[in-house]
N, C-alpha and C positions, 0 to 999 in steps of 0.2 A: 480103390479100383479092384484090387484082386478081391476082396470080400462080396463087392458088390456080381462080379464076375461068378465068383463061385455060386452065390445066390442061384442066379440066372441056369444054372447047371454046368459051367467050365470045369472042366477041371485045372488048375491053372496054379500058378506058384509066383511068389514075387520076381526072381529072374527071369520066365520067359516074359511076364508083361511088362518087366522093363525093357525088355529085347526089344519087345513089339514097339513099343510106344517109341522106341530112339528110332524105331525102322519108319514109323509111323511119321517120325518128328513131333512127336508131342511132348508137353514137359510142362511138370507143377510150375505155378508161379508164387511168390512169395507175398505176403500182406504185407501192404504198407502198414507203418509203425501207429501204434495207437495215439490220438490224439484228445483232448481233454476240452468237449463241451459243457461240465457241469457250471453253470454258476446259481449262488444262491442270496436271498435277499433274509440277511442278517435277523433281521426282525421276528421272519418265519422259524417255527421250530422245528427240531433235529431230531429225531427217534433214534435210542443207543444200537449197536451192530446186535443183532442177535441172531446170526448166522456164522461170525468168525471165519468165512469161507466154507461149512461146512454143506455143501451142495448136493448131498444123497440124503435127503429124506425119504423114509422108509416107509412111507403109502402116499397116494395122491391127494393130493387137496392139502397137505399141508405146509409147507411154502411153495410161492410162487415169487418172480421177481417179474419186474420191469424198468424196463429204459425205452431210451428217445436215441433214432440216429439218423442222419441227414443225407437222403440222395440227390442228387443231380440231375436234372433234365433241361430238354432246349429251352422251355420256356422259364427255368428257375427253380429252385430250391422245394423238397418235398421232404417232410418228417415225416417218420415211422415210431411207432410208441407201440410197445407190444408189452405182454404178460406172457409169461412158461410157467408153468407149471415143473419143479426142479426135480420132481420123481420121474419123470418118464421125458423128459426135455421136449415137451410139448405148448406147442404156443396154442394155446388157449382166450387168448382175446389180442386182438390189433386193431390200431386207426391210421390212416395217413392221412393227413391233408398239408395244406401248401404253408401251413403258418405252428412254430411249434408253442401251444398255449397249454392252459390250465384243463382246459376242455380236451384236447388229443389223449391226453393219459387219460383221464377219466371215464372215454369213451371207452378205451381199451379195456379198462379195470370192467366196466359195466358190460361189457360184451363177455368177458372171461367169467363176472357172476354168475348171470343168466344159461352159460354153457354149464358152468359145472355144479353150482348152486353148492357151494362149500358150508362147512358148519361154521359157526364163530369160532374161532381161536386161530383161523390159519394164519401166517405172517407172507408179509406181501414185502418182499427188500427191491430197496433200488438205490439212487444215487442222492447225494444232497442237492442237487439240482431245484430251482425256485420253484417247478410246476409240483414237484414230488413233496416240498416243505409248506407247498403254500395251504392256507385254513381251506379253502373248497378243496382240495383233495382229500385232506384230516379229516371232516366232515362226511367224506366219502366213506372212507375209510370205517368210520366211526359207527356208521348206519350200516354196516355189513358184517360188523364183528369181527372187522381184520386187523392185525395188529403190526405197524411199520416198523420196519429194522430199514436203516439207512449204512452206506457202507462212509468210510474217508473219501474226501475231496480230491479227485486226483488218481485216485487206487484204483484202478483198472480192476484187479486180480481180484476188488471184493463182490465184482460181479463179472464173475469170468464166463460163465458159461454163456448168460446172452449176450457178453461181447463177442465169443465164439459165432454163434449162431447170426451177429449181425457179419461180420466176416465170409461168413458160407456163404450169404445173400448176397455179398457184392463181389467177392472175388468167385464165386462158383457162379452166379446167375446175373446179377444186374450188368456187370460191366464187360460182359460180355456179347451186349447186342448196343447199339446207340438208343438215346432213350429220348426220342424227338419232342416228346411231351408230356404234361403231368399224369393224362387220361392214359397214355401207353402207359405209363411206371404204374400206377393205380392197380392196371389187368394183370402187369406180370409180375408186382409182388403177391398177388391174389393167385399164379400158380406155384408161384414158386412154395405161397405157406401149404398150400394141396399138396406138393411134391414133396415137401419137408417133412410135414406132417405123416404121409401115407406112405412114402416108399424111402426116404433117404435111409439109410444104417447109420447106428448110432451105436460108436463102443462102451458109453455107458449103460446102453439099453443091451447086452448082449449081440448085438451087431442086428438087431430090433429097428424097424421104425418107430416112434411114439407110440403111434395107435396100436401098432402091432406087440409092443412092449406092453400096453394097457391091457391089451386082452388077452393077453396071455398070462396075464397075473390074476384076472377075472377067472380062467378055466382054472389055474392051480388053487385058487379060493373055494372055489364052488366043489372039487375032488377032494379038500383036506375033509 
């Protein structure tokens, strides 16, 4: 809050916008505890971890991750399956639809190609989950010249940042309005990723958004 504040031109400091906010009556709320959707079907194969958590690659296009996570609405159940790009915490390709399959990631993965058109060798991490092990994703994978790292079963922490980032979306924007249908959920994850992407602050980005973190490494490139 006070960084976004100061953005905007405040001059401002952590104790008066605490002031304000107890005067205001406002007050963070806490994420509920992670829970553990991966399962995988034995048969399918397992790519070794080749990220060990380390999440700051040092140019773009060279890892990306992706996961799956499941919203709620009046009419039922809606998956989100996105790709970021782990240098500039930008999401780079997403799909939602009402059913989580082999097809949702892939969709995502193909939308994140087409935007950024990476060279072969990048690595793509996510979780052992059945859509991410199964042969049409490897396949995917394969025809792209992308190379899987998978994290442990369970472990949250070895794909922390877009568990982060699914977090921000439901405790900063979804679940804060009621979500009467899948067509409403559809439009306002589609502002929220505009919002994410182009104005949210990011303290790995310098207190940067994505894009704003991107091109600002484009002008320091093109002056060296």
């Amino acid at each position: 809050m006070v960084k976004k504040l100061r953005k905007e031109g405040y001059q401002v400091g952590r104790y008066l916008v605490r002031k304000i906010m107890h005067r205001l009556r406002l007050r963070a709320t806490l994420r509920r505890a992670y829970k553990v959707t991966t399962h995988r079907k034995h048969s399918d194969a397992v790519a070794d971890n080749l990220l060990n958590m380390n999440f700051n690659p040092v140019s773009a296009n060279q890892v990306w991750a992706g996961d799956v996570t499941y919203l709620k609405t009046g009419e039922g159940w809606m998956y989100l399956a996105v790709v970021m790009d782990l240098y500039s915490r930008r999401i780079v390709g997403w799909h939602i639809d009402k059913r989580m399959t082999t097809d949702l990631i892939s969709k995502a993965l193909i939308k994140a190609y087409n935007l950024r058109q990476p060279a072969r060798g990048l690595v793509f991490h996510s979780d052992r989950g059945s859509q991410y092990t199964s042969k049409q994703f490897g396949r995917l994978l394969l025809s792209y010249g992308i190379r899987a790292s998978m994290g442990d079963v369970g472990a949250c922490w070895d794909n922390a940042v877009v568990e982060r980032f699914f977090g921000s979306l439901k405790h900063d924007w979804i679940f804060k309005v009621a979500q009467p249908t899948r067509e409403f959920m559809k439009q306002d994850v589609t502002a929220y990723m505009k919002y994410y992407n182009l104005e949210r602050l990011h303290s790995a980005n310098d207190d940067l958004s994505p894009v704003e973190f991107e091109n600002s490494q484009v002008k320091v490139s093109s002056l060296s």
